[in-house]
C-alpha positions in Angstrom: 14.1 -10.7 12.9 14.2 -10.5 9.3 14.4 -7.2 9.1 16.6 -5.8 12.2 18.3 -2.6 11.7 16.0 -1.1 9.0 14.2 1.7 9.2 10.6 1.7 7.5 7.9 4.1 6.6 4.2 2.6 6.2 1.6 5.1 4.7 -2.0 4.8 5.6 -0.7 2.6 8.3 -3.5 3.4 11.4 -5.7 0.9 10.2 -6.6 -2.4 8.0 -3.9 -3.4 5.4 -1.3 -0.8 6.5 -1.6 -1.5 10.5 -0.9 -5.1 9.4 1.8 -4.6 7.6 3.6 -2.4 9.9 2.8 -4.6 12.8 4.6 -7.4 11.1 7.3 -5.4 10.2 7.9 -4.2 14.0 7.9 -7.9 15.1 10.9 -8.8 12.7 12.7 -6.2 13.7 12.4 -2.4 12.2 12.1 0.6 13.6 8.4 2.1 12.1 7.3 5.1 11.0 3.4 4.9 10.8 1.8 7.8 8.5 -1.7 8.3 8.1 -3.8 11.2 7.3 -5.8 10.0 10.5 -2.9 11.4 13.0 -4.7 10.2 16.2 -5.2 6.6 14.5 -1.3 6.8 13.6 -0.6 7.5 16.8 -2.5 4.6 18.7 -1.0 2.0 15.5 2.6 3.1 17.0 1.4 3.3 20.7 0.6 -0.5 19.9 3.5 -1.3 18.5 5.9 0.2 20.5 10.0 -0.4 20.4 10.3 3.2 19.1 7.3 3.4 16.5 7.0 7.2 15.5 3.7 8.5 14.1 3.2 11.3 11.9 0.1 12.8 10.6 0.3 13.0 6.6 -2.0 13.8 3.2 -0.1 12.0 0.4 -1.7 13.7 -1.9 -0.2 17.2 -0.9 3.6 17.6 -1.6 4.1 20.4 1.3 3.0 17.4 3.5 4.8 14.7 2.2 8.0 16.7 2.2 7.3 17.5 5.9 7.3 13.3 6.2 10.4 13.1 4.6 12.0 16.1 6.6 10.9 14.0 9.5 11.5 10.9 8.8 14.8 11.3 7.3 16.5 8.4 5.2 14.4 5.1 5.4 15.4 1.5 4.4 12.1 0.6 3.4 9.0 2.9 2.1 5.7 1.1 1.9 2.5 3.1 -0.4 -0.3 1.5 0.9 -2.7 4.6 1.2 -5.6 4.4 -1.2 -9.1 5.4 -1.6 -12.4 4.0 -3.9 -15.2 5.6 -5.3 -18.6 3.9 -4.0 -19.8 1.5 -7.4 -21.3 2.8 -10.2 -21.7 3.1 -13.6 -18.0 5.2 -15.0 -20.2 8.0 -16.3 -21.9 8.4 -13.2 -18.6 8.7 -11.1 -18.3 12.1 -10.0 -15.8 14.6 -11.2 -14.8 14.7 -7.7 -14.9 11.1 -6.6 -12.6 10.6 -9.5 -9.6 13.2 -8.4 -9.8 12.1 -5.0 -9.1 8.7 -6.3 -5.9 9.8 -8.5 -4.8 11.9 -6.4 -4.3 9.8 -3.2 -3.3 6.4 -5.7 -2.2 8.1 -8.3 -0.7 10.7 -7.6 0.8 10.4 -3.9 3.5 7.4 -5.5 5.2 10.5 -7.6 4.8 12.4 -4.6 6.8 9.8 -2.3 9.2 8.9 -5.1 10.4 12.6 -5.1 10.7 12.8 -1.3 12.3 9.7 -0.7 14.0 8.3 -4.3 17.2 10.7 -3.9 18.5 9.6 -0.9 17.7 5.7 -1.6 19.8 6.5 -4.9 22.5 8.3 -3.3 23.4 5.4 -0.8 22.8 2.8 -3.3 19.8 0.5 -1.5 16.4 0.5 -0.3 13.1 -1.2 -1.3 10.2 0.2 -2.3 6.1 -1.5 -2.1 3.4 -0.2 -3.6 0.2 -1.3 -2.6 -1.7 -2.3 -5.7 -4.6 -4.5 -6.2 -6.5 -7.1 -7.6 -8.8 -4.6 -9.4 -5.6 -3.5 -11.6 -5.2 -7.1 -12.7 -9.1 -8.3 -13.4 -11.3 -5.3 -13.2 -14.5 -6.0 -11.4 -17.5 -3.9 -12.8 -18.4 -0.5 -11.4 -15.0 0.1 -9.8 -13.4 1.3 -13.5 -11.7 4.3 -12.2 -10.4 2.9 -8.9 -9.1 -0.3 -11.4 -7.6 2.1 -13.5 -5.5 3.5 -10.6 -4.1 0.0 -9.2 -3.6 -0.7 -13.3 -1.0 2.4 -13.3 0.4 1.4 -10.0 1.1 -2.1 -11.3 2.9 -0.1 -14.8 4.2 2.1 -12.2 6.0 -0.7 -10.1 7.8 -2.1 -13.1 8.7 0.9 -14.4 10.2 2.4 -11.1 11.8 -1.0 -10.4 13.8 -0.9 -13.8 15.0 2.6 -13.8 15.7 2.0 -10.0 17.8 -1.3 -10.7 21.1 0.2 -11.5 21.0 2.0 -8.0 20.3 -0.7 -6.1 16.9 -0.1 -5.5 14.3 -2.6 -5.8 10.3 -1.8 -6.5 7.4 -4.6 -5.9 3.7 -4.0 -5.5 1.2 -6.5 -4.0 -2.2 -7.1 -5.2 -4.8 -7.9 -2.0 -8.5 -8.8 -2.8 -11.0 -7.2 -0.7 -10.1 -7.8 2.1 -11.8 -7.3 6.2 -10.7 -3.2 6.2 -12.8 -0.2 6.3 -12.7 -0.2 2.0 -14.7 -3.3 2.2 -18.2 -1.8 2.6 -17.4 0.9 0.1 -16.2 -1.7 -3.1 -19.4 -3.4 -2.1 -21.7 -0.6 -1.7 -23.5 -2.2 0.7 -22.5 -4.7 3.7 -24.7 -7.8 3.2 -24.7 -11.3 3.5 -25.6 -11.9 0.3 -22.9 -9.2 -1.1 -20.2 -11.0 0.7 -21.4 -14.3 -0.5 -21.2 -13.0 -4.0 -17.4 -11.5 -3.6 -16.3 -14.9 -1.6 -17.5 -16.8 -4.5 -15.0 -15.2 -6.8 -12.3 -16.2 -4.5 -11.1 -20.0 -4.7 -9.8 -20.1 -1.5 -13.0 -18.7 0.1 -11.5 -15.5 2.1 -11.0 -12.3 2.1 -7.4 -11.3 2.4 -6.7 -10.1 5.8 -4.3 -7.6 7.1 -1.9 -10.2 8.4 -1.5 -11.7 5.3 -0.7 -8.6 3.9 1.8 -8.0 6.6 3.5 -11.5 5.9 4.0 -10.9 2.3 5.0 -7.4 2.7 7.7 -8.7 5.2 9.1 -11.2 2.5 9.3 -8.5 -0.8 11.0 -6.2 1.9 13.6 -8.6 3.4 17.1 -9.4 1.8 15.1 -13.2 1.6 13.8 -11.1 -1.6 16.7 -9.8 -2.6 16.5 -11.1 -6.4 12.9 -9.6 -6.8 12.0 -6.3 -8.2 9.2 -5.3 -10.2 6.9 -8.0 -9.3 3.2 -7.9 -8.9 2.2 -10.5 -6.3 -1.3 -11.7 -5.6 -2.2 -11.9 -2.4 -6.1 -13.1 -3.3 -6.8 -16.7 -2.1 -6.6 -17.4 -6.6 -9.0 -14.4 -7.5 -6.6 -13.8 -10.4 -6.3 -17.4 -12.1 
């Protein structure tokens, strides 16, 4: 029950990565808020869950909606950024003007976003953690994924820089760094499901997995915990060795 008594808000948290993590976090003890901009899947990830779980329907790239999060959710011990979106691989001049905001704005841009909702009152009582949900692609960019590696590249820049100016308040910043892992983004930084696709990713990775949403929640659980309570601004892999 690591983390009894603390209140914690998981974004895009009704499936893969996010459901993991705030599954874990309900077993050791928080009370969850699950926010996705799938509202029915929120609602069946804190059905699951139970003890309390509140679901909330939310687009993290929109300020009107995140402030309706914080409005409801109120002051939280722990804030987790885990939504994200890719662009399908390509060549970076053939990524579509589109393809490309929808990528900053829900990776980029929905960290500023949360920062202004939820930073202020973290400051003002002097504690909370922050997680940002980075990745492997921000550490060693894989081909045809430039602008989706340039996004976890400014979260990682992001994470240290938060976790610095946030030091003196008492508020600590960490990001994790998956590799493709078994969620519904798998297909789209493949392009295509195959066999011989996933034998070609799996190659990359020493220990011959694909990280999975429990792992996620396990590590999430340990940066979040007062175990952790030394550790800001770190970028942890979470990638079998992909980054050696």
């Amino acid at each position: 029950m690591r983390l009894a008594g603390k209140r914690a808000l998981v974004t895009g948290a009704a499936q893969g990565f996010g459901a993991g993590i705030a599954e874990k976090f309900a077993a050791e003890g928080a009370q969850l808020i699950v926010a996705d901009l799938n509202g029915e899947g929120a609602e069946e990830v804190a059905a699951q869950i139970g003890n309390g779980a509140i679901a909330q329907q939310v687009d993290v790239s929109d300020k009107a909606s995140v402030d309706a999060l914080a409005a409801m959710a109120g002051d939280v011990d722990i804030l987790v950024n885990n939504a994200g979106v890719t662009h399908l691989p390509g060549p970076m001049e053939t990524i579509s003007e589109a393809d490309f905001d929808r990528v900053l704005a829900v990776n980029v841009k929905s960290i500023y976003l949360m920062a202004k909702a939820f930073v202020p009152a973290m400051k003002a009582r002097g504690s909370g953690v922050i997680l940002n949900i980075a990745s492997t692609a921000g550490v060693s960019p894989r081909p045809n994924l430039n602008w989706y590696n340039a996004s976890k590249g400014w979260v990682i820049t992001a994470t240290k820089a938060m976790a610095v100016e946030l030091a003196p308040s008492g508020v600590r910043v960490n990001a994790l760094n998956p590799v493709a892992g078994e969620t519904p983004l798998l297909k789209s930084f493949m392009g295509e499901d195959t066999p011989e696709i996933r034998a070609k990713f799996l190659a990359t990775i020493p220990l011959g997995r694909f990280s999975t949403p429990e792992d996620m929640g396990n590590a999430a659980c340990f940066l979040c915990s007062d175990e952790a309570s030394m550790i800001t601004g770190v970028a942890m892999e979470v990638d079998g060795g992909r980054c050696i």
